[in-house]
Structure formats: structure tokens, C-alpha cells
Gaussian input, Z-matrix of N, CA and C with variables (Angstrom, degrees):
# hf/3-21g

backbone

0 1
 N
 C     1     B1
 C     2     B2     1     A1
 N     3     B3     2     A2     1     D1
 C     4     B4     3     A3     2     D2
 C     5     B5     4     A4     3     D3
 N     6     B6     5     A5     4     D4
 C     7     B7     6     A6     5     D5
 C     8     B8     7     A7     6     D6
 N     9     B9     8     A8     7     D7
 C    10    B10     9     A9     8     D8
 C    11    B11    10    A10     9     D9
 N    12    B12    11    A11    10    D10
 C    13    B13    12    A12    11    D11
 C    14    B14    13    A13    12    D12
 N    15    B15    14    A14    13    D13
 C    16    B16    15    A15    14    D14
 C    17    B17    16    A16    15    D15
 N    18    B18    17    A17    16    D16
 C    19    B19    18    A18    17    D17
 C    20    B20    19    A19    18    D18
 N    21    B21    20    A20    19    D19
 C    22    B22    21    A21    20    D20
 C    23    B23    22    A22    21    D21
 N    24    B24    23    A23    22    D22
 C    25    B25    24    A24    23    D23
 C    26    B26    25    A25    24    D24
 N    27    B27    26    A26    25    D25
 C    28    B28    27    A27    26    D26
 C    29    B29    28    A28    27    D27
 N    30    B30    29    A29    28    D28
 C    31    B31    30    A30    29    D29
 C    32    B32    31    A31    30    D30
 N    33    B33    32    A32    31    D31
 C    34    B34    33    A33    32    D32
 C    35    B35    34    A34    33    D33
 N    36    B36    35    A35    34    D34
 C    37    B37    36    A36    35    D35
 C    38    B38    37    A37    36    D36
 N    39    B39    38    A38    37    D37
 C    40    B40    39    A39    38    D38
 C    41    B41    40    A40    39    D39
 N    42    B42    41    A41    40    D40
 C    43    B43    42    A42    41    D41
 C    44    B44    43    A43    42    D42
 N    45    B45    44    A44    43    D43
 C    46    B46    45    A45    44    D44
 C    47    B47    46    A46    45    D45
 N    48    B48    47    A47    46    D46
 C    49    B49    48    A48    47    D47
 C    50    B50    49    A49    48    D48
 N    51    B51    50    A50    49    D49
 C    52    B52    51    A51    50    D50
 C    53    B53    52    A52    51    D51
 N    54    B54    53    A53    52    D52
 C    55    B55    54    A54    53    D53
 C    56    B56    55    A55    54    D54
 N    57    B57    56    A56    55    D55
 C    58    B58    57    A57    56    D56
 C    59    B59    58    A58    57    D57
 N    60    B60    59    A59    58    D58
 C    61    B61    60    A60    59    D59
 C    62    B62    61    A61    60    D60
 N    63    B63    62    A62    61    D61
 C    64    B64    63    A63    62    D62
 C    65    B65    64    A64    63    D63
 N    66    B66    65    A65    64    D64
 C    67    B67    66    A66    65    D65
 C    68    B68    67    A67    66    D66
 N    69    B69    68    A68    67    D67
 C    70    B70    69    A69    68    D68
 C    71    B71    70    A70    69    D69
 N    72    B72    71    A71    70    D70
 C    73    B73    72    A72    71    D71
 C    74    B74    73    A73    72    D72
 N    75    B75    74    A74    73    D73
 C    76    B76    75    A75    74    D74
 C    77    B77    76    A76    75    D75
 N    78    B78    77    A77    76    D76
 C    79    B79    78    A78    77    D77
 C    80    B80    79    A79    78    D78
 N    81    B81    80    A80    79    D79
 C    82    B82    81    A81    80    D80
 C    83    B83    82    A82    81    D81
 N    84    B84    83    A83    82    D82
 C    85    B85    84    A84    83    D83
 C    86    B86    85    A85    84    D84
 N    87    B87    86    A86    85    D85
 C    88    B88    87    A87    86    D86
 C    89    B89    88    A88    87    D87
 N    90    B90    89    A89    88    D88
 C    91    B91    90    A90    89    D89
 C    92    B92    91    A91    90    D90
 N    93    B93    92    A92    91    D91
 C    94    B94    93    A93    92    D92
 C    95    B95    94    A94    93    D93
 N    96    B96    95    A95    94    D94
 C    97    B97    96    A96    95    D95
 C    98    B98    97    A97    96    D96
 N    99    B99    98    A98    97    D97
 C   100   B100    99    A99    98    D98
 C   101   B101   100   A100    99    D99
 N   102   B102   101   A101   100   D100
 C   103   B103   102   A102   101   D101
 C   104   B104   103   A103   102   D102
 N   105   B105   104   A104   103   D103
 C   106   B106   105   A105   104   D104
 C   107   B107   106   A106   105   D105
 N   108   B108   107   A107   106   D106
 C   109   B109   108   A108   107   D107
 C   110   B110   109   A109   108   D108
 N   111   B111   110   A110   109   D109
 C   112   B112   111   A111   110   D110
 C   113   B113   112   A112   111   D111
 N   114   B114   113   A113   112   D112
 C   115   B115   114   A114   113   D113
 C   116   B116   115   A115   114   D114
 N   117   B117   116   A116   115   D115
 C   118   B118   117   A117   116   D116
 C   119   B119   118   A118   117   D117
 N   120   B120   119   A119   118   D118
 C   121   B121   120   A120   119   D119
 C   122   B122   121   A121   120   D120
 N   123   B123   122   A122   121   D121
 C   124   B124   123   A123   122   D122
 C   125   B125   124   A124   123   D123
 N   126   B126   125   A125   124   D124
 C   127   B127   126   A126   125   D125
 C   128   B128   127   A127   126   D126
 N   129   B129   128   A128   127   D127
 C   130   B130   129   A129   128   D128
 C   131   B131   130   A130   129   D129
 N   132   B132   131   A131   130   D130
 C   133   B133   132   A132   131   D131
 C   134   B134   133   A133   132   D132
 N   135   B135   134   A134   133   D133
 C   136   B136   135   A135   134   D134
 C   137   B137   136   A136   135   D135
 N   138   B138   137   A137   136   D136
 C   139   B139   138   A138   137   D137
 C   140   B140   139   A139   138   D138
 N   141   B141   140   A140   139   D139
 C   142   B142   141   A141   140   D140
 C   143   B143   142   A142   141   D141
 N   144   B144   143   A143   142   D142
 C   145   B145   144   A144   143   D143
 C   146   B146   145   A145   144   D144
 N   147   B147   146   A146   145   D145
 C   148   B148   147   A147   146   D146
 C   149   B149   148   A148   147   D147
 N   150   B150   149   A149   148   D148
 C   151   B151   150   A150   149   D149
 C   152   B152   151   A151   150   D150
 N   153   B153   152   A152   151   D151
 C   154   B154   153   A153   152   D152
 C   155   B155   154   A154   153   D153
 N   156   B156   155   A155   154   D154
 C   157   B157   156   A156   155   D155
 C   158   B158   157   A157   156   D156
 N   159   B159   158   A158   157   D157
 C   160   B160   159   A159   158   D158
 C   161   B161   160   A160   159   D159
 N   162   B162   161   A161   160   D160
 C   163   B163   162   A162   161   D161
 C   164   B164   163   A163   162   D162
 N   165   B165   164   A164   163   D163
 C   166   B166   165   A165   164   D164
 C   167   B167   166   A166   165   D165
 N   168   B168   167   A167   166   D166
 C   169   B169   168   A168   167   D167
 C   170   B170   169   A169   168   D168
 N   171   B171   170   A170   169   D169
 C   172   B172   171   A171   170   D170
 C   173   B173   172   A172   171   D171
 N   174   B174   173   A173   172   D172
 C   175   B175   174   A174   173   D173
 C   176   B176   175   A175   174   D174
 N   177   B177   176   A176   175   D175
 C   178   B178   177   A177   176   D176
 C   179   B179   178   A178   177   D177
 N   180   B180   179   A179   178   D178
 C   181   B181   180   A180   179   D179
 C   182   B182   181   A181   180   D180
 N   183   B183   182   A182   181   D181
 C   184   B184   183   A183   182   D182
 C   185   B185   184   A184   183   D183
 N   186   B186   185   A185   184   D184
 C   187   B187   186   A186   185   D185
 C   188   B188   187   A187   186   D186
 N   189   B189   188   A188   187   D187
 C   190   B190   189   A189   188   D188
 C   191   B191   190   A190   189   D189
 N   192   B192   191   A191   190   D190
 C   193   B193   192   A192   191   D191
 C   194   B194   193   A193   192   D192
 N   195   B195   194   A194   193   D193
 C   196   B196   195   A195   194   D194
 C   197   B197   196   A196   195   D195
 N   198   B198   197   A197   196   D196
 C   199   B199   198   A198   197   D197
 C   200   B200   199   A199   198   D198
 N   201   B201   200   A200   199   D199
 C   202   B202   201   A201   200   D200
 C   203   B203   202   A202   201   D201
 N   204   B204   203   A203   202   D202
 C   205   B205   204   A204   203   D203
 C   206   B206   205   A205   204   D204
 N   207   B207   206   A206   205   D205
 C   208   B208   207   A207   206   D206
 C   209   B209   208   A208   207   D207
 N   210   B210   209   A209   208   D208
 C   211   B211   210   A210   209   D209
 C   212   B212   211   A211   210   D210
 N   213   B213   212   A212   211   D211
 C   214   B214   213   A213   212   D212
 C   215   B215   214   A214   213   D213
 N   216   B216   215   A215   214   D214
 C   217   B217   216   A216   215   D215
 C   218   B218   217   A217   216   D216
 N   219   B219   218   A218   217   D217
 C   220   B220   219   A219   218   D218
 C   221   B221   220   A220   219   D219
 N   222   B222   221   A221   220   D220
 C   223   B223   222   A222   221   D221
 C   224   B224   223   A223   222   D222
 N   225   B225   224   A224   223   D223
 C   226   B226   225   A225   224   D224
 C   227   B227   226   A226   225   D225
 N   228   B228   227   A227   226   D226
 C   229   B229   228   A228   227   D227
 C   230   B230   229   A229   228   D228
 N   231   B231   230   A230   229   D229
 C   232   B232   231   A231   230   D230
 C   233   B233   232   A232   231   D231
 N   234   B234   233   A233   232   D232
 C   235   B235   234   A234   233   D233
 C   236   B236   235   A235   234   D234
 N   237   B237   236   A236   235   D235
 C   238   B238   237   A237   236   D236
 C   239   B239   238   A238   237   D237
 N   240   B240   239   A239   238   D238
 C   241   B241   240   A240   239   D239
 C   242   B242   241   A241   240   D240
 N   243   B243   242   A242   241   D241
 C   244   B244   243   A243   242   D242
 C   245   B245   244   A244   243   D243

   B1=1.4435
   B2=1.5262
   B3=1.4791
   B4=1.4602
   B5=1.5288
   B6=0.6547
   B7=1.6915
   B8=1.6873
   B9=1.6309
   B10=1.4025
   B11=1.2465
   B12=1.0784
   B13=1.7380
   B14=1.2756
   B15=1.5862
   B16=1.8667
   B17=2.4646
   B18=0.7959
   B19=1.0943
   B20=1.5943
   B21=1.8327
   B22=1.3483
   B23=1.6703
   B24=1.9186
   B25=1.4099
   B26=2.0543
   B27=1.2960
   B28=1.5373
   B29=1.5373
   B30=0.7630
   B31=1.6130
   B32=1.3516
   B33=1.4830
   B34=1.9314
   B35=1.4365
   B36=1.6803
   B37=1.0728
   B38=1.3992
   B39=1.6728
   B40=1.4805
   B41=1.9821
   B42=1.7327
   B43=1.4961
   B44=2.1508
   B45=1.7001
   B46=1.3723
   B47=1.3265
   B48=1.5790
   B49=1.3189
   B50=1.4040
   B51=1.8142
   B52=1.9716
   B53=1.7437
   B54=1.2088
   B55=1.3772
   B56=1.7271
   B57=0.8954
   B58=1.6850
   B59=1.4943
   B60=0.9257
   B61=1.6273
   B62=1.6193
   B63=1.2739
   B64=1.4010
   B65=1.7637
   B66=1.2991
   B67=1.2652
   B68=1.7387
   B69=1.0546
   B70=1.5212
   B71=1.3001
   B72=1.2971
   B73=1.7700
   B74=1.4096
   B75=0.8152
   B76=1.8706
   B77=1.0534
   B78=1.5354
   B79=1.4572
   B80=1.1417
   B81=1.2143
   B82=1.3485
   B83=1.2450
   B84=1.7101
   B85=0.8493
   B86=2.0035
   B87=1.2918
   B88=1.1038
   B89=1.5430
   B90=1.1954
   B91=1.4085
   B92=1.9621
   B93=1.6811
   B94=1.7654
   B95=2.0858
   B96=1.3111
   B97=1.4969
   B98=1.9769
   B99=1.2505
   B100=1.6053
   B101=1.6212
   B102=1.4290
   B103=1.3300
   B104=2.1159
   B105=1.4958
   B106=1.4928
   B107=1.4481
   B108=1.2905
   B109=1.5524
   B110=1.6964
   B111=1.1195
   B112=1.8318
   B113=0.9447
   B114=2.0106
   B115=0.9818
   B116=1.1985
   B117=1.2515
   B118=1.6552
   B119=1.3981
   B120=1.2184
   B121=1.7208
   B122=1.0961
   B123=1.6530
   B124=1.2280
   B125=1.5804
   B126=1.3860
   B127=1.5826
   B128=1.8602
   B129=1.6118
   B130=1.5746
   B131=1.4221
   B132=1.3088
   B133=1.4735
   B134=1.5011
   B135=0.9947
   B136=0.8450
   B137=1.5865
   B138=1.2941
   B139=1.5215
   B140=2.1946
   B141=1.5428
   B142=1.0350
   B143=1.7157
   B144=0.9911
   B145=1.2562
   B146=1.3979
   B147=1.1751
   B148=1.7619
   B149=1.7111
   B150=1.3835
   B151=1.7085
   B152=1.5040
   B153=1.4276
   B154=2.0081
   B155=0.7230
   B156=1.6529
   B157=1.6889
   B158=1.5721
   B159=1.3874
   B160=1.5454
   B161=2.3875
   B162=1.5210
   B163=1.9748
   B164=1.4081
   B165=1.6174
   B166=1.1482
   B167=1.5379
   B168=0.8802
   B169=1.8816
   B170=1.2307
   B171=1.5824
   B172=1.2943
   B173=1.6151
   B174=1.3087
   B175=1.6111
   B176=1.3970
   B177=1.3789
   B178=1.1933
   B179=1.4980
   B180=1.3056
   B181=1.4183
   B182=1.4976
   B183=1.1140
   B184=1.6402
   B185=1.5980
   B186=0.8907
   B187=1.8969
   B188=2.0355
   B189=1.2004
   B190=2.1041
   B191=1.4282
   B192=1.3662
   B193=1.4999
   B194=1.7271
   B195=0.8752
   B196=1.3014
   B197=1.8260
   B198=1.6656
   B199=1.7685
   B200=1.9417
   B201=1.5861
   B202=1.4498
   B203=1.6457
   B204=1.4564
   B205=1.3284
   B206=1.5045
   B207=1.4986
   B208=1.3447
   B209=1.5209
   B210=1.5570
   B211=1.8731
   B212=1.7829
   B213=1.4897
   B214=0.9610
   B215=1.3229
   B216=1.5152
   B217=1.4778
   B218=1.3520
   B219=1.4256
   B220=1.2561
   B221=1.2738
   B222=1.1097
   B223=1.6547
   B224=2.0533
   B225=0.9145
   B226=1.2248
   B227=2.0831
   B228=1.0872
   B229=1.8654
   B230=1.3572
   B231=1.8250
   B232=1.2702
   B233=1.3116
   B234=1.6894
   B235=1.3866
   B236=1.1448
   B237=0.9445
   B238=2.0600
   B239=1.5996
   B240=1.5032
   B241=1.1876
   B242=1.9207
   B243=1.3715
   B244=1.5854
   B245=1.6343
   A1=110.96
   A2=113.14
   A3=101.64
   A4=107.63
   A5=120.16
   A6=133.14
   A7=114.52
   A8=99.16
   A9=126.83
   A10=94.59
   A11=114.18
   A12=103.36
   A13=138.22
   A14=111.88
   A15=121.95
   A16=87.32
   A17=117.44
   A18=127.53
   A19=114.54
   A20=74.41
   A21=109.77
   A22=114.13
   A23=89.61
   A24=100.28
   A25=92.64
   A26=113.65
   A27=96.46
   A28=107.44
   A29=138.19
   A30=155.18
   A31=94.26
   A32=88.69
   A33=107.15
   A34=103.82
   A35=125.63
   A36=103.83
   A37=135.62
   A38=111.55
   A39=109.01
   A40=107.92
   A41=101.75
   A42=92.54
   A43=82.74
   A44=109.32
   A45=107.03
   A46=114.43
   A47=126.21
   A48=126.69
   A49=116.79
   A50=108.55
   A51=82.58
   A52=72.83
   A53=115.81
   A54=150.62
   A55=113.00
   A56=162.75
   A57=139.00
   A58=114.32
   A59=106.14
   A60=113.58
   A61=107.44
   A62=102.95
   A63=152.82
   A64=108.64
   A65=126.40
   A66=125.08
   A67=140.31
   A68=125.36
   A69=121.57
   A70=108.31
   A71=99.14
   A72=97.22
   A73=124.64
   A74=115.60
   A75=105.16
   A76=109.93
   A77=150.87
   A78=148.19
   A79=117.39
   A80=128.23
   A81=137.46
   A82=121.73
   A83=120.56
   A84=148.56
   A85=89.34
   A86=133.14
   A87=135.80
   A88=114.26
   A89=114.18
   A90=139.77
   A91=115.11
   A92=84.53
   A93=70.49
   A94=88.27
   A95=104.27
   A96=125.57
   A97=82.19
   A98=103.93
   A99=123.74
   A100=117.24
   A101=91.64
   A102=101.73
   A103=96.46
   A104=89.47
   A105=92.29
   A106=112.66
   A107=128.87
   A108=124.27
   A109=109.68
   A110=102.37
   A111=86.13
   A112=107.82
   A113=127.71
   A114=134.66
   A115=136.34
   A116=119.34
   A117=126.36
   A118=115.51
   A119=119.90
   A120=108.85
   A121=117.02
   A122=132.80
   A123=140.12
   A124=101.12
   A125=132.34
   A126=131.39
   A127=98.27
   A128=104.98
   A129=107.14
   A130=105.30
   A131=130.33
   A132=113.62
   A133=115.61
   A134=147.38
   A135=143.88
   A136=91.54
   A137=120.26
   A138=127.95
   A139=100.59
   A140=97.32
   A141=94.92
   A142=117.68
   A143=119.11
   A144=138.98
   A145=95.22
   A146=110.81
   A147=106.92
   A148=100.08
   A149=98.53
   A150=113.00
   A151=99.92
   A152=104.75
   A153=97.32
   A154=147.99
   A155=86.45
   A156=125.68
   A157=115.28
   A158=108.11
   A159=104.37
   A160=96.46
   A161=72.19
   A162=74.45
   A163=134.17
   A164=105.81
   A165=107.88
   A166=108.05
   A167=111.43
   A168=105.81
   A169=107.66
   A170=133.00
   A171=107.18
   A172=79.60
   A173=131.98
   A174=128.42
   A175=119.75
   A176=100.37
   A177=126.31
   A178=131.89
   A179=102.66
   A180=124.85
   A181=105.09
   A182=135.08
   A183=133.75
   A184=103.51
   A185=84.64
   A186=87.33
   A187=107.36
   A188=98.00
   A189=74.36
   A190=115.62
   A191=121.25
   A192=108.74
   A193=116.98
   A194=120.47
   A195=107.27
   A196=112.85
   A197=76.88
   A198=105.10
   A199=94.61
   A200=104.60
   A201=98.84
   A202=102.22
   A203=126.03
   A204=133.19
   A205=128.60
   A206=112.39
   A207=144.46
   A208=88.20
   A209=105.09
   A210=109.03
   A211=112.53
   A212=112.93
   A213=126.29
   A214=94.78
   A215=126.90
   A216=134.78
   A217=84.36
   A218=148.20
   A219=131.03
   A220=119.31
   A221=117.67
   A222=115.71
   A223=106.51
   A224=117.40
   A225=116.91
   A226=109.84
   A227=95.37
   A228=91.44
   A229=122.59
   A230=107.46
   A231=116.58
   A232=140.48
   A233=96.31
   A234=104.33
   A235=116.75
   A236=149.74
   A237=162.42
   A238=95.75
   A239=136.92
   A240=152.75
   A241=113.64
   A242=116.03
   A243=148.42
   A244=78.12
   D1=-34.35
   D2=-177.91
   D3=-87.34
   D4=7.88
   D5=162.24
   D6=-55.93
   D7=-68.75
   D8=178.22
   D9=-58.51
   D10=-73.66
   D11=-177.73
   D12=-53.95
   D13=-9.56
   D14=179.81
   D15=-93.73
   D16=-3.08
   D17=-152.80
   D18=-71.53
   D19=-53.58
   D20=-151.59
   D21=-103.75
   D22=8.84
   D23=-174.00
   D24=-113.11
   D25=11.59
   D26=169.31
   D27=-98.65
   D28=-175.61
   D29=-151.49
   D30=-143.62
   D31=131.04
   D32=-163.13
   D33=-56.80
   D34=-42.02
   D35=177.91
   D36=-70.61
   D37=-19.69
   D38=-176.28
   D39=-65.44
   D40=-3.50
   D41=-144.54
   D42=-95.27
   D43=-13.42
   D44=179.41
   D45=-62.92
   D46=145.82
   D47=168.94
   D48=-90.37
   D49=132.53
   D50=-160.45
   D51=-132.66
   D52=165.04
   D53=175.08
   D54=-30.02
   D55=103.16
   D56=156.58
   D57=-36.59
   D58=126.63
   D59=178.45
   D60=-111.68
   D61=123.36
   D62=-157.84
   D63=-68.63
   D64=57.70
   D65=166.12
   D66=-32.56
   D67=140.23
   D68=170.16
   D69=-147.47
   D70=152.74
   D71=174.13
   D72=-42.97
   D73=-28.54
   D74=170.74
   D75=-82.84
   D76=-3.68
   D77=118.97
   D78=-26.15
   D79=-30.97
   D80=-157.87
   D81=-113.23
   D82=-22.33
   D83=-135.02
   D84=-107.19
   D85=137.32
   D86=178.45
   D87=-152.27
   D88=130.81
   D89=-179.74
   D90=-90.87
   D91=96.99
   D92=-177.33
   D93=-111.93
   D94=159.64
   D95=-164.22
   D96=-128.17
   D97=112.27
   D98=139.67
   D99=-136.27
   D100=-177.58
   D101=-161.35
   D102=-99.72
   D103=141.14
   D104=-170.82
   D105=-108.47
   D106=99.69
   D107=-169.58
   D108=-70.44
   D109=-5.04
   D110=170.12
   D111=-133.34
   D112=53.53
   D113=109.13
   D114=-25.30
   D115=-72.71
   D116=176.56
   D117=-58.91
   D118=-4.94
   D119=-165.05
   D120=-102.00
   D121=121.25
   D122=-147.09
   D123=-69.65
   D124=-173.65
   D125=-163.90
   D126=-87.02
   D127=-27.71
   D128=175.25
   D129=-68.74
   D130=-57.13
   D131=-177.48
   D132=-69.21
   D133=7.64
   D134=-159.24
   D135=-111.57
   D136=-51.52
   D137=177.65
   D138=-49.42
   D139=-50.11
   D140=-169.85
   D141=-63.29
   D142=-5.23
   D143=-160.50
   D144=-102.62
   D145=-52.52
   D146=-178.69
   D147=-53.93
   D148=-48.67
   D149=-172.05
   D150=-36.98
   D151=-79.20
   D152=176.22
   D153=-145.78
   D154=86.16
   D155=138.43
   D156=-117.15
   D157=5.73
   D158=176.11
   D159=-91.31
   D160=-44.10
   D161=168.37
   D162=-72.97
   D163=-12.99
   D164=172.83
   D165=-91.50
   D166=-18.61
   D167=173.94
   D168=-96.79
   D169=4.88
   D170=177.88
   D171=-93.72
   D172=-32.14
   D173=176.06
   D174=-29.93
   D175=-38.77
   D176=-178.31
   D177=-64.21
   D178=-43.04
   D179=-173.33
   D180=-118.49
   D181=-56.22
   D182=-175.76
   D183=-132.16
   D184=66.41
   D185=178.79
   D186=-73.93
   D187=-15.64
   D188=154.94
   D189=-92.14
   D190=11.26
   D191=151.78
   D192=-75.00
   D193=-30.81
   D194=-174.53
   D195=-97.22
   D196=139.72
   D197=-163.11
   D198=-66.14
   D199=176.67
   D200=172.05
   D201=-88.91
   D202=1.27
   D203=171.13
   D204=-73.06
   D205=-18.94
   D206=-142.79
   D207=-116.08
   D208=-59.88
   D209=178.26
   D210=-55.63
   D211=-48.24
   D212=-153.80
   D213=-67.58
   D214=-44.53
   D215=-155.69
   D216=-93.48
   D217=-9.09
   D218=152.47
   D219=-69.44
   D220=-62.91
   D221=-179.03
   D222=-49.72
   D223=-56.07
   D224=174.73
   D225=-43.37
   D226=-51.22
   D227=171.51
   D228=-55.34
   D229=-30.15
   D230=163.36
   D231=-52.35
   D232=-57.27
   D233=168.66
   D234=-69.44
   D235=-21.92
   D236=170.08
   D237=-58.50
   D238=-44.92
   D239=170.33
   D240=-39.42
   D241=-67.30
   D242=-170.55
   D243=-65.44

């Protein structure tokens, strides 16, 4: 009886046998579209940008490595940024 009754609790389709279907990378393969903010930014800001955020994380993490030359030439990449 508990047979009949585990039986009768699947859903006809889970109980059909259907084919394996046959994958490939372009199955797999997905196209997502966002928007890229450092698109527009010429190859100089972009350098400047590395500039500080490479100084702001060493601020971050070992901030007596960085010189007051290192800060200064950061903030200056900043404002060039705005």
C-alpha cells in the first residue's frame, strides 16, 4: 500500500521518460548587455584612475608606505577625474 501511495504522489510528467538533450557551448553560452562606466574614459584617465585607487588601497592597508608625493599625485589624478 505504501507503494501505491508514494506512486500516486508523482506527476505524470515527471514519471515520462524523455530523451537527454545534447548540449554545446552555445547552449551555454549567454549574452548579458550592461552599461560600462569606463567606456568613455580616454587611456589618460584611465591610467589616472589606476593612480588613485592603487594609492587609495595602499592607504588602506599600509598607509606608511605612501610618501606625501604619492598622496599628492593622487589627489591631483582625482581632480583631473571630476
Amino acid at each position: 500500500m505504501g507503494a501505491l501511495l508514494l506512486a500516486s504522489c508523482i506527476p505524470p510528467s515527471a514519471s515520462a521518460v524523455e530523451s537527454p538533450r545534447i548540449l554545446g557551448w552555445e547552449d551555454l553560452k549567454v549574452t548579458v548587455k550592461f552599461e560600462d562606466p569606463f567606456e568613455a574614459l580616454t587611456g589618460e584617465q584611465l591610467m589616472k584612475l589606476s593612480l588613485y585607487a592603487r594609492v587609495q588601497g595602499m592607504l588602506e592597508s599600509r598607509p606608511t608606505k605612501v610618501s606625501g608625493g604619492m598622496a599628492r599625485e593622487a589627489e591631483e589624478a582625482k581632480a583631473l577625474l571630476r
